[in-house]
C-alpha positions as CSV (number, residue, x, y, z in Angstrom):
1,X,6.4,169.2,97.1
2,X,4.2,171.8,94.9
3,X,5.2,175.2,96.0
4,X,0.9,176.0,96.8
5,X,1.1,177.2,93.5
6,X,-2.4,175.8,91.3
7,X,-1.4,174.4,88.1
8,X,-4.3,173.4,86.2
9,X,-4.2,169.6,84.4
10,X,-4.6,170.5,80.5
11,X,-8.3,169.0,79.6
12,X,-7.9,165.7,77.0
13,X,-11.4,166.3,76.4
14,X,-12.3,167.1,72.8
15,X,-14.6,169.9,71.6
16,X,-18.8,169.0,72.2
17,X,-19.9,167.4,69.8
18,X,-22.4,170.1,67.6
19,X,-24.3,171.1,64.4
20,X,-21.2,173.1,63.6
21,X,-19.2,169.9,63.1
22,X,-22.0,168.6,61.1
23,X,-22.2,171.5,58.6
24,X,-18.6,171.0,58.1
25,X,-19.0,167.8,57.8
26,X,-21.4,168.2,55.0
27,X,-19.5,171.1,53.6
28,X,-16.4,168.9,52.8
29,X,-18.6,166.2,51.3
30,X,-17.8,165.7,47.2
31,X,-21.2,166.1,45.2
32,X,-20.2,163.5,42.8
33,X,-21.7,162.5,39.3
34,X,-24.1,164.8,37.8
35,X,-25.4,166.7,40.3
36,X,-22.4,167.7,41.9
37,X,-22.5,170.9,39.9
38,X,-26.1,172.4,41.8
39,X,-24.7,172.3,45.8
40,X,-23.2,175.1,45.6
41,X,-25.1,177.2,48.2
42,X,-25.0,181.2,48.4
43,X,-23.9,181.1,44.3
44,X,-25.4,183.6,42.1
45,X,-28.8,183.7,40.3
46,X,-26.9,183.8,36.9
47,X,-24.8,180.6,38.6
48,X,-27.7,179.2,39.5
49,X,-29.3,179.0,36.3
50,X,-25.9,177.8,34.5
51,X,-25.9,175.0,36.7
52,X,-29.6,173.6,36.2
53,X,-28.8,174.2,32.1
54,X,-26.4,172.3,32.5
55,X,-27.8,169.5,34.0
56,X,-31.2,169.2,31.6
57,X,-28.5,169.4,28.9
58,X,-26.4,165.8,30.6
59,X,-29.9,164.5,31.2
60,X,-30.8,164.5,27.7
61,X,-27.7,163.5,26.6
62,X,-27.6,160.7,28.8
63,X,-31.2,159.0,29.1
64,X,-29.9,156.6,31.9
65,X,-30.2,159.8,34.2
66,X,-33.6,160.3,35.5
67,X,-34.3,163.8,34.1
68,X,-37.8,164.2,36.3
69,X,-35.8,163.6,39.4
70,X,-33.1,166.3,38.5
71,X,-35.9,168.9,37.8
72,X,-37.1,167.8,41.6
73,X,-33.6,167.9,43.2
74,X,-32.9,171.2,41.4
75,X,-36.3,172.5,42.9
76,X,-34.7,171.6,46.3
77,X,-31.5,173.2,45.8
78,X,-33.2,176.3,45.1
79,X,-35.9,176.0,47.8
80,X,-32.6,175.2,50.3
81,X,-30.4,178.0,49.6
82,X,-33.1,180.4,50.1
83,X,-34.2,179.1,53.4
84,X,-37.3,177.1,52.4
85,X,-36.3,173.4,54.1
86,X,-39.6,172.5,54.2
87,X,-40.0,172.7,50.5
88,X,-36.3,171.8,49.8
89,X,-37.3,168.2,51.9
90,X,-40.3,167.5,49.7
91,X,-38.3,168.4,46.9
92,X,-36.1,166.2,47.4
93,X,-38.2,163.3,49.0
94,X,-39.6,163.5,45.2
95,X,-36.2,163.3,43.6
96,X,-35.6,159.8,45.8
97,X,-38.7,158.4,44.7
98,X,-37.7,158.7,41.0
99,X,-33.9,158.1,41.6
100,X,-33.0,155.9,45.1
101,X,-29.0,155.9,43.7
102,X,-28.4,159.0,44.1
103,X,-26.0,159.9,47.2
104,X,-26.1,163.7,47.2
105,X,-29.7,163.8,47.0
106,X,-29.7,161.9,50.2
107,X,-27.0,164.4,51.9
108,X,-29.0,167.5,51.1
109,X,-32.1,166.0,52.2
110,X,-30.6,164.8,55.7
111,X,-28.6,168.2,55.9
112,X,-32.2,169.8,55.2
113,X,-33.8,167.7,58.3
114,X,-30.9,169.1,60.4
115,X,-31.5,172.2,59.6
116,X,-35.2,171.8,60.8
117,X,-34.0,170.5,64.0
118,X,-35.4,166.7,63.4
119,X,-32.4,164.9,63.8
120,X,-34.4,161.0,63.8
121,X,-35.4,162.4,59.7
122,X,-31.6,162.7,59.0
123,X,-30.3,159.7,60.7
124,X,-33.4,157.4,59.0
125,X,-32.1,159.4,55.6
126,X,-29.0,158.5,55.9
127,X,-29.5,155.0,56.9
128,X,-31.4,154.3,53.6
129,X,-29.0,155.9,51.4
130,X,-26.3,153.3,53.1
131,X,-28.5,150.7,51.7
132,X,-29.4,152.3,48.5
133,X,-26.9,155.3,47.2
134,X,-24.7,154.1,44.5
135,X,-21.7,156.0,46.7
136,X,-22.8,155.1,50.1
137,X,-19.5,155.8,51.9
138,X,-19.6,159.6,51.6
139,X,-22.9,159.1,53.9
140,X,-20.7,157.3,56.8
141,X,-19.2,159.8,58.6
142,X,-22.2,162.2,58.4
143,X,-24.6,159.5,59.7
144,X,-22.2,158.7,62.5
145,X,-22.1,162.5,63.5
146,X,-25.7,162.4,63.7
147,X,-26.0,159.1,66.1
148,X,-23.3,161.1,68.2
149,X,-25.9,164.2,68.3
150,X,-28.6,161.7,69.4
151,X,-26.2,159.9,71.9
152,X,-26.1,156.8,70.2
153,X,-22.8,156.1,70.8
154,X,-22.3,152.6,70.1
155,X,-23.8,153.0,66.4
156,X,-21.5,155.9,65.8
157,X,-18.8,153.7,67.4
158,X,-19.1,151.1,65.2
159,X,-19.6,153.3,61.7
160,X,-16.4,155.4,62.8
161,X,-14.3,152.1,63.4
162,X,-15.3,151.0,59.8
163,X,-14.3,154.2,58.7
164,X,-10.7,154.0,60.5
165,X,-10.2,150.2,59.3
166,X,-11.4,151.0,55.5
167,X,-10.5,154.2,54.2
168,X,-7.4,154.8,52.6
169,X,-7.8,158.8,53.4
170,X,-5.2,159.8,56.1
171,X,-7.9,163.0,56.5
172,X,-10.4,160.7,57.1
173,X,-8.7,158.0,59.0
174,X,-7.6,160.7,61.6
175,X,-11.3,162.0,62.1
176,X,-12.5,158.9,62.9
177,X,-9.6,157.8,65.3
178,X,-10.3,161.3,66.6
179,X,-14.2,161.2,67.0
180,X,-13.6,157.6,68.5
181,X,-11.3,158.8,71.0
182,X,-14.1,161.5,72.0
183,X,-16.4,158.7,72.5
184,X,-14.1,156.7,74.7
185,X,-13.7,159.5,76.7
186,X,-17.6,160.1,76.8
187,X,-17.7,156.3,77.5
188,X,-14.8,156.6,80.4
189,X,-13.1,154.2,79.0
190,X,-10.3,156.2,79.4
191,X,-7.3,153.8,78.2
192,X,-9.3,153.2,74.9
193,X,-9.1,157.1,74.1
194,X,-5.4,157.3,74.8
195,X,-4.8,154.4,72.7
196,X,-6.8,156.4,69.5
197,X,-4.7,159.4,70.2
198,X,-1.8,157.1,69.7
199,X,-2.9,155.6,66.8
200,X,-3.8,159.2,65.1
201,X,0.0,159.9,66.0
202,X,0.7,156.7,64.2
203,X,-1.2,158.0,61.1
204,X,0.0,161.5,61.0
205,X,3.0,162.6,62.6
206,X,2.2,166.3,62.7
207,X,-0.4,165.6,65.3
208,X,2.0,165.4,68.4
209,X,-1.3,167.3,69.9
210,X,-3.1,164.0,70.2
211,X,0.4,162.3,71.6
212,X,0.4,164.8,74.2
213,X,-3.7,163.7,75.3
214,X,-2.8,160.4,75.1
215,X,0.2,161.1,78.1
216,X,-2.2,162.9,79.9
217,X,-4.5,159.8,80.3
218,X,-1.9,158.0,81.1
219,X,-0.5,160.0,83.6
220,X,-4.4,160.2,85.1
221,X,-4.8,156.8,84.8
222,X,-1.4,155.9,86.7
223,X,0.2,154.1,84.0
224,X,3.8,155.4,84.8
225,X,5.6,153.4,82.7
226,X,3.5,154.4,79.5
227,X,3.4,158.3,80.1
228,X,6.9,158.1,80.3
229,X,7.3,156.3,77.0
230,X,5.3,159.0,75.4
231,X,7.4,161.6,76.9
232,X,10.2,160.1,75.6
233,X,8.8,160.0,72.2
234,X,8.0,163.8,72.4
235,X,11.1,164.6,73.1
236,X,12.8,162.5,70.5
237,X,10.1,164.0,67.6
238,X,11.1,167.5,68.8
239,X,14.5,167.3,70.1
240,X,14.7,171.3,69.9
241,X,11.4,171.5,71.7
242,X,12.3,173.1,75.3
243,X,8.5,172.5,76.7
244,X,8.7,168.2,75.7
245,X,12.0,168.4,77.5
246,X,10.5,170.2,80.6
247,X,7.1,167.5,80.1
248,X,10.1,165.2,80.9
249,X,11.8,166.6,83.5
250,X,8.2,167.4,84.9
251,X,7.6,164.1,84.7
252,X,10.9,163.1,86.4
253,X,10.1,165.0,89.4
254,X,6.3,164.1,90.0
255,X,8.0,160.5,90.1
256,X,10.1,160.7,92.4
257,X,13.2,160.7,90.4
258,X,14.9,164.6,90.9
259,X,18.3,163.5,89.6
260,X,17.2,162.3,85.9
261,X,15.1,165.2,86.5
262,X,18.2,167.3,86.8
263,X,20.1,165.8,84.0
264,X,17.3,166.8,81.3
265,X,16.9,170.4,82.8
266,X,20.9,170.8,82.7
267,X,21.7,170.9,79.3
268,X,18.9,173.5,78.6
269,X,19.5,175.8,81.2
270,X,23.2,175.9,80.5
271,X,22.1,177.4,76.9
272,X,19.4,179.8,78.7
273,X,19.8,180.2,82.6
274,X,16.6,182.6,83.0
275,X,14.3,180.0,80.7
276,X,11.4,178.2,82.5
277,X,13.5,174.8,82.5
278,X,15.8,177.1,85.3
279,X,12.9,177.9,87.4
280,X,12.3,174.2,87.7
281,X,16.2,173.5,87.8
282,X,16.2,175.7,91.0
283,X,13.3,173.9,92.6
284,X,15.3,170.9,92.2
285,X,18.0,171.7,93.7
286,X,16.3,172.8,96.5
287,X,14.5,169.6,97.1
288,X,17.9,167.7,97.3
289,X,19.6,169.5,99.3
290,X,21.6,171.7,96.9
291,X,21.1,175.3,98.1
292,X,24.0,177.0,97.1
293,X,23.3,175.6,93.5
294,X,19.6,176.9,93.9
295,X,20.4,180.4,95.1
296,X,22.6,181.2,93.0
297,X,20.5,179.8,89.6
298,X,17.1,181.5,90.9
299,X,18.4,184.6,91.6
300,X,19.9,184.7,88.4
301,X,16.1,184.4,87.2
302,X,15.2,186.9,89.6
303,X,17.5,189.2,88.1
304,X,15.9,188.9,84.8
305,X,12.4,188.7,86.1
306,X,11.6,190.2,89.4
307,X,7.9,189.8,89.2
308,X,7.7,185.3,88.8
309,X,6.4,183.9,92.1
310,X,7.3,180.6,91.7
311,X,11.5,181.7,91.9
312,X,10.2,184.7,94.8
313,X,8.9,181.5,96.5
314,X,11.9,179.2,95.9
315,X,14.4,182.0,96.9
316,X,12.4,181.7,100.0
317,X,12.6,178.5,100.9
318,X,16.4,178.8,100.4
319,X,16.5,181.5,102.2
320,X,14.6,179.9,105.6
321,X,16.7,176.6,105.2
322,X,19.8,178.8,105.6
323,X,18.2,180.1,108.6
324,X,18.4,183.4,106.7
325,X,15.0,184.6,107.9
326,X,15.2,188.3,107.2
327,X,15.7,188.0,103.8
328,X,13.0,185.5,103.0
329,X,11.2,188.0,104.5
330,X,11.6,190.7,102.1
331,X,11.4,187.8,99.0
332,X,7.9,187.1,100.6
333,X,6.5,190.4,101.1
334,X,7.5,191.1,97.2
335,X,5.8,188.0,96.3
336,X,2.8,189.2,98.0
337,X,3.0,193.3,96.9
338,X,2.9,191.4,93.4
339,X,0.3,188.7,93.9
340,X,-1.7,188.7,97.2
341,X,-3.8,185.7,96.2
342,X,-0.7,183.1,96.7
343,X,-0.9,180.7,99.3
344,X,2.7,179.8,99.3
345,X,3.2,184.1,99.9
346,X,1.6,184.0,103.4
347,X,2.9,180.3,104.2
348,X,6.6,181.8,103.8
349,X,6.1,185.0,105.2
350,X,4.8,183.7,108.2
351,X,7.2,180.9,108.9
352,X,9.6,183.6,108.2
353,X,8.7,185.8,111.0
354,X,8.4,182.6,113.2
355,X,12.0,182.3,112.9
356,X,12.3,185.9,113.6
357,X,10.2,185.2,117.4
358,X,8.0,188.4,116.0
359,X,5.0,185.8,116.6
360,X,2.4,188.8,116.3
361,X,3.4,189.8,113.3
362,X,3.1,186.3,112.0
363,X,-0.5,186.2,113.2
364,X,-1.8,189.2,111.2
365,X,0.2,187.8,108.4
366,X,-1.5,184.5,108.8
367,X,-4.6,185.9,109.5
368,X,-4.8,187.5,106.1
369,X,-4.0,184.6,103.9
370,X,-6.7,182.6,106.0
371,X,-9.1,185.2,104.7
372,X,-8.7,183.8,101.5
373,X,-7.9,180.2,102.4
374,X,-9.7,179.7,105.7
375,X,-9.4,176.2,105.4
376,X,-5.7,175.8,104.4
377,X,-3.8,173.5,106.7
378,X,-0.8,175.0,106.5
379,X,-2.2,178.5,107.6
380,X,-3.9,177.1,110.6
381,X,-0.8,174.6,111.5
382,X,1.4,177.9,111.5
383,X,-1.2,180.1,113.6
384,X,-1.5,177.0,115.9
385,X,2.5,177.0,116.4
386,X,2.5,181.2,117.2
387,X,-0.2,180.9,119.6
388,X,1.7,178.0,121.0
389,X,4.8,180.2,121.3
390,X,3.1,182.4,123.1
391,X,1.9,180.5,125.7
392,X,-1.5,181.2,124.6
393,X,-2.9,177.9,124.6
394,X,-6.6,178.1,123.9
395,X,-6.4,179.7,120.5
396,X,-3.5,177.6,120.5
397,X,-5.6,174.7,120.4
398,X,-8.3,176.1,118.2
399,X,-6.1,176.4,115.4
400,X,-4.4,172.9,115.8
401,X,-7.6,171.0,116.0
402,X,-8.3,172.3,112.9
403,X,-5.1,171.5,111.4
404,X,-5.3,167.5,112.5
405,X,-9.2,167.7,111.3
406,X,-8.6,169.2,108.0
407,X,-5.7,166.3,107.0
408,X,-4.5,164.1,110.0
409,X,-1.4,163.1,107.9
410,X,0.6,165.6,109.4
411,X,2.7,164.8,112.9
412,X,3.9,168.2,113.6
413,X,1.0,169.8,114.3
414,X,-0.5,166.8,117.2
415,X,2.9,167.0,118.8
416,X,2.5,170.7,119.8
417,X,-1.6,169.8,120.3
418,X,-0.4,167.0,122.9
419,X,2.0,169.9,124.6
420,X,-1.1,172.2,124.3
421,X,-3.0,169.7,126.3
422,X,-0.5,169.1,128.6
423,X,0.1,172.4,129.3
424,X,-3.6,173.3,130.1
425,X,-3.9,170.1,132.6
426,X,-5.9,168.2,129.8
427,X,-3.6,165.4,130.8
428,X,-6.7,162.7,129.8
429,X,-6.5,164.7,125.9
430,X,-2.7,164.6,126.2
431,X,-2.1,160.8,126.5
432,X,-4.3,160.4,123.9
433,X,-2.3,162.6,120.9
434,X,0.8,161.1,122.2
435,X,-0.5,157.3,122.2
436,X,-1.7,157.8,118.6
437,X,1.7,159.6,117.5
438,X,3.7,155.9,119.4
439,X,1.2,154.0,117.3
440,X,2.1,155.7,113.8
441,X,6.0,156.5,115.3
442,X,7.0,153.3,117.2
443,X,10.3,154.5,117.9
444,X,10.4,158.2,118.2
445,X,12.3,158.6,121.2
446,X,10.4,162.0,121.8
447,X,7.0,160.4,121.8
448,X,8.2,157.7,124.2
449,X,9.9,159.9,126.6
450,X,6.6,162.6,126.7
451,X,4.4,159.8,127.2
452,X,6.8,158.8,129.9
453,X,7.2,161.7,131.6
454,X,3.2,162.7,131.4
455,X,2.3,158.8,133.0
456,X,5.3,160.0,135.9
457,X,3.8,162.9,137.0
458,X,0.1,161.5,137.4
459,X,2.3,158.5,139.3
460,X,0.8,155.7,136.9
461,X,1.5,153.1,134.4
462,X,5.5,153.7,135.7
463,X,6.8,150.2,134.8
464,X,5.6,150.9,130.6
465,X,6.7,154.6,131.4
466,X,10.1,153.2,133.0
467,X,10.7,150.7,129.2
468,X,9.5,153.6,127.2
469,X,11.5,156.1,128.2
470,X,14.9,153.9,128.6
471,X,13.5,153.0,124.7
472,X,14.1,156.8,124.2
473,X,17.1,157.0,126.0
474,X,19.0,154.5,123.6
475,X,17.8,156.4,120.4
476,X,19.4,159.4,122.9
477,X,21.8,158.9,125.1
478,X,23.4,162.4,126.1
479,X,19.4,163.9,125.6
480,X,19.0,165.8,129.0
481,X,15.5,165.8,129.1
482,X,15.0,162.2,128.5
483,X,17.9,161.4,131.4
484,X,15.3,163.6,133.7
485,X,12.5,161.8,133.0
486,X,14.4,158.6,133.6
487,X,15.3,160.0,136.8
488,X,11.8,161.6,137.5
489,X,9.7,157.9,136.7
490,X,12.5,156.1,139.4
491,X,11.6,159.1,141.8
492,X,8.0,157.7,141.6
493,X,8.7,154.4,141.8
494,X,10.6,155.4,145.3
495,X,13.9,154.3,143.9
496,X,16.1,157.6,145.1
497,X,19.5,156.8,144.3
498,X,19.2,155.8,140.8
499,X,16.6,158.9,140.7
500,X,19.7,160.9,141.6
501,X,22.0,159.4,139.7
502,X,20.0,160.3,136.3
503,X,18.8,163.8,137.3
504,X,22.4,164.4,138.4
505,X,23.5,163.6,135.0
506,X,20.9,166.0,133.4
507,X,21.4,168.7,135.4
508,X,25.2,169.0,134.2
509,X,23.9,168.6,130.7
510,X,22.0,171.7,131.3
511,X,22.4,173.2,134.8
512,X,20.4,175.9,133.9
513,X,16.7,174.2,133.5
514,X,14.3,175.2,136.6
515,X,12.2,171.6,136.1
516,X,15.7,169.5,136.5
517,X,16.8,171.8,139.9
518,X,13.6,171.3,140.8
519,X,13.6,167.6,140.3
520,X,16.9,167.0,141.9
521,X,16.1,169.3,145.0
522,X,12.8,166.7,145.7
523,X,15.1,163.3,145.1
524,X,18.2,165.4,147.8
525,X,14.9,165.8,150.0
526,X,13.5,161.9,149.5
527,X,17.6,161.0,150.7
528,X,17.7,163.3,153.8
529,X,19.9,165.6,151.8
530,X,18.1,168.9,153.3
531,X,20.9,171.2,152.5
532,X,21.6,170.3,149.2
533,X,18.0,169.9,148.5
534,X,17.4,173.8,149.7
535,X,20.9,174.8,147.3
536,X,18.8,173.4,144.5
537,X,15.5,175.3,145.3
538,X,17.7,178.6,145.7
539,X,18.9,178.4,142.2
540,X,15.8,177.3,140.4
541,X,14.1,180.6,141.9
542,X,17.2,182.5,141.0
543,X,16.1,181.8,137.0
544,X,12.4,182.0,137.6
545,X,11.5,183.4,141.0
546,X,7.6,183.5,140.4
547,X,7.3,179.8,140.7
548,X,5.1,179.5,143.2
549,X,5.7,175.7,144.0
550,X,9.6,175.7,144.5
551,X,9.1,179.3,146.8
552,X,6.9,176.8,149.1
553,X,9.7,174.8,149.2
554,X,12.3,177.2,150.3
555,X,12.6,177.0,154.4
């Protein structure tokens, strides 16, 4: 079980799509052919000029270049860098109209309209330039960034897929697997994103990044099987990786399967015993049973770190299943001197002092942590179980309804609601809790015989009381409560003897319970058996002599 300690699932989900990615998008774009010499933006005034020479000395060296459009595009490039977009677009618009070919002059013009803010300009820029640029393909991606900025997904889908099944650019592959995945995740189509992680694995090994989203969705998703292929293949990229082996071992555990668990976490811990892959080793060991192995490996990362929680908490544990409640005591008030704002702190510490019968200490304990988890259901199962102890039934019951309402999963707390019930003559509430706990526990002998013994002492229902608590009996044969109850339903049904003969048999198993004496001194009475019946009075009262309905017994 998670120690109440919050660990955060890493997000899969990529960056927001933004103008950002679009001006790097346009930054890495090639200006190709003759004017790829005039996008240089921020270059120098003497730059500037050499580059626009330049380009009227090509033009009239090569007539098929349109030499009018250059002047117009050059005008644009000038207007753009220093901030005039509204001239740099008409600029530019005039360079088209003398020369439709030309793909940079559609890039700057669309990168212009972005940076105007009209985002339909670009995309209907771009979209011509597919049809007309003589190098249309450096225009793809861009234009596919812009449909994702005007949440047309399904266009940019379909462009980045071409991208991904045409280009013969790893760089440019991955970026289109990548902004596909992002779209699939936008789309919740969930298993279609983790499949494009893959495939960007598949394309570029260095990117276990997108391998490990990919075993994240899968691990959402439920796909056991899968996630655990992916782990695998983390582990065998990185064999000297210590966190893909602890993914695994993770992995292992959440499962349900603490030994394979165990078996990854071994080998690492035996080459560093205070590493993280201990912490978890210790946990482990705890949760199957083997405390000696967990004490021993957690303190060791105690030693080395006094201040980790999680081992403070584990240490705990250990300590409390060892019946060793003092000193999960002190490993839970350090916990909490170190972090008070752990659940798992006040959870110990007060089953701790439970243990310890200091039940008013427990309380304030309790009391603090539901401060800052007033709705925890451990806090208010525990508080519940002190009142209970107590004898202080009311607030008893307060804080066990709570418990049952905040997750009704839980047994432990409607067994001691049911006792709470019974004890403050809410018999009607009582049968109830226990009826529900037969109908999810068939056969806890328990639940049968309490039933039993509540349907005895209201004198009704004695025949199903009679089969449930002989039921209980089976499950527990030497049990002296459940041989009293036997004997207590066959009081009530006016059969003495065999009332005798049970409560007999419960009174030697513990001679010293006041309800048995009791019980026995009424069936002696029922047989004529005064004298006995008054010996048995004598010595209930001995053991609790305020009980007020055996001294009205006593002649």
């Amino acid at each position: 079980m998670n120690p109440h300690y919050t660990k955060g699932l890493r997000s899969v989900l990529p960056s927001p799509f933004s103008i950002p990615n679009i001006v790097r998008i346009f930054g890495v774009l090639a200006l190709v052919g003759l004017l790829s010499a005039c996008a240089s933006t921020g270059a120098p005034d003497k730059q500037k000029s050499q580059a626009i020479a330049e380009a009227k000395s090509k033009a009239e060296k090569h007539p098929e270049y349109n030499s009018k459009a250059i002047e117009h595009y050059m005008d644009g490039v000038i207007a753009q860098m220093q901030g005039n977009y509204a001239m740099a677009a008409l600029d530019f618009q005039d360079a088209l109209r003398l020369d439709s070919s030309a793909t940079t002059i559609y890039s700057d013009l669309a990168q212009v309209y972005l940076s105007l803010g009209k985002y339909p300009q670009a995309e209907n820029t771009l979209e011509a330039g597919l049809n007309h640029a003589a190098n249309p393909e450096h225009l793809v991606s861009v234009l596919a960034e812009i449909y994702v900025l005007n949440k047309n997904y399904d266009k940019a889908g379909q462009l980045y897929r071409g991208i991904a099944d045409t280009t013969e650019s790893s760089e440019l592959k991955v970026d289109a697997l990548e902004r596909l995945a992002e779209i699939a995740v936008h789309d919740k189509d969930y298993l279609a994103a983790a499949q494009q992680y893959e495939h960007i694995y598949e394309v570029d090994q260095h990117r276990s990044d997108a391998l490990e989203k990919a075993r994240i969705i899968y691990i959402r998703l439920g796909k056991v099987e899968k996630a655990l292929q992916i782990t695998n293949q983390l582990v065998a990229s990185a064999p000297q990786n210590p966190d893909y082996k602890n993914q695994l071992a993770e992995f292992y555990s959440e499962t349900g399967q603490p030994d394979s668990a165990i078996a990854v976490l071994e080998p690492i811990v035996r080459q560093d015993s205070t590493s993280k892959a201990a912490v978890m080793l210790g946990e482990l060991y705890y949760k199957t049973g083997k405390l000696d192995s967990a004490e021993t490996l957690l303190k060791r990362v105690y030693t080395a770190d006094s201040t980790d929680t999680q081992t403070l908490y584990y240490l705990g544990l250990v300590a409390i299943e060892k019946q060793q409640f003092k000193q999960s005591e002190q490993y839970y008030r350090t916990l909490l001197n170190q972090r008070d704002d752990v659940l798992g702190g006040y959870t110990g510490l007060g089953f701790s002092l439970m243990g310890q019968e200091e039940y008013d200490k427990a309380i304030d304990v309790l009391r603090q942590g539901m401060n800052l988890f007033p709705d925890e259901f451990a806090l208010n199962q525990q508080m519940g179980e002190s009142f209970f102890f107590q004898e202080q039934y009311d607030s008893a019951k307060v804080y066990l309804e709570k418990a049952v309402a905040i997750d009704s999963s839980h047994t432990r707390p409607k067994r001691f609601l049911a006792f709470v019930y019974d004890n403050l003559g809410n018999q009607l509430a009582a049968e109830k809790m226990y009826k529900q706990l037969i109908k999810a526990y068939p056969n806890d002998p328990l639940f049968l015989n309490n039933l039993s013994y509540l349907y005895a002492t209201q004198g009704k229902n004695l025949k199903q009381a009679l089969t449930m608590v002989k039921q209980a009996l089976e499950a527990e044969p030497d049990n002296a409560s459940y041989m009293d109850t036997m004997g207590w339903v066959y009081y009530k049904l006016g059969k003495f003897k065999k009332a005798k003969q049970y409560i007999e048999q419960a009174l030697q198993a513990d001679g010293e319970n006041v309800e048995v004496l009791d019980h026995l001194g009424d069936v002696y009475s029922k047989l004529g058996e005064h004298q006995k019946a008054q010996e048995q009075y004598q010595k209930a009262l001995q053991i609790d002599p305020e009980n007020q309905d055996i001294q009205q017994k006593v002649q």
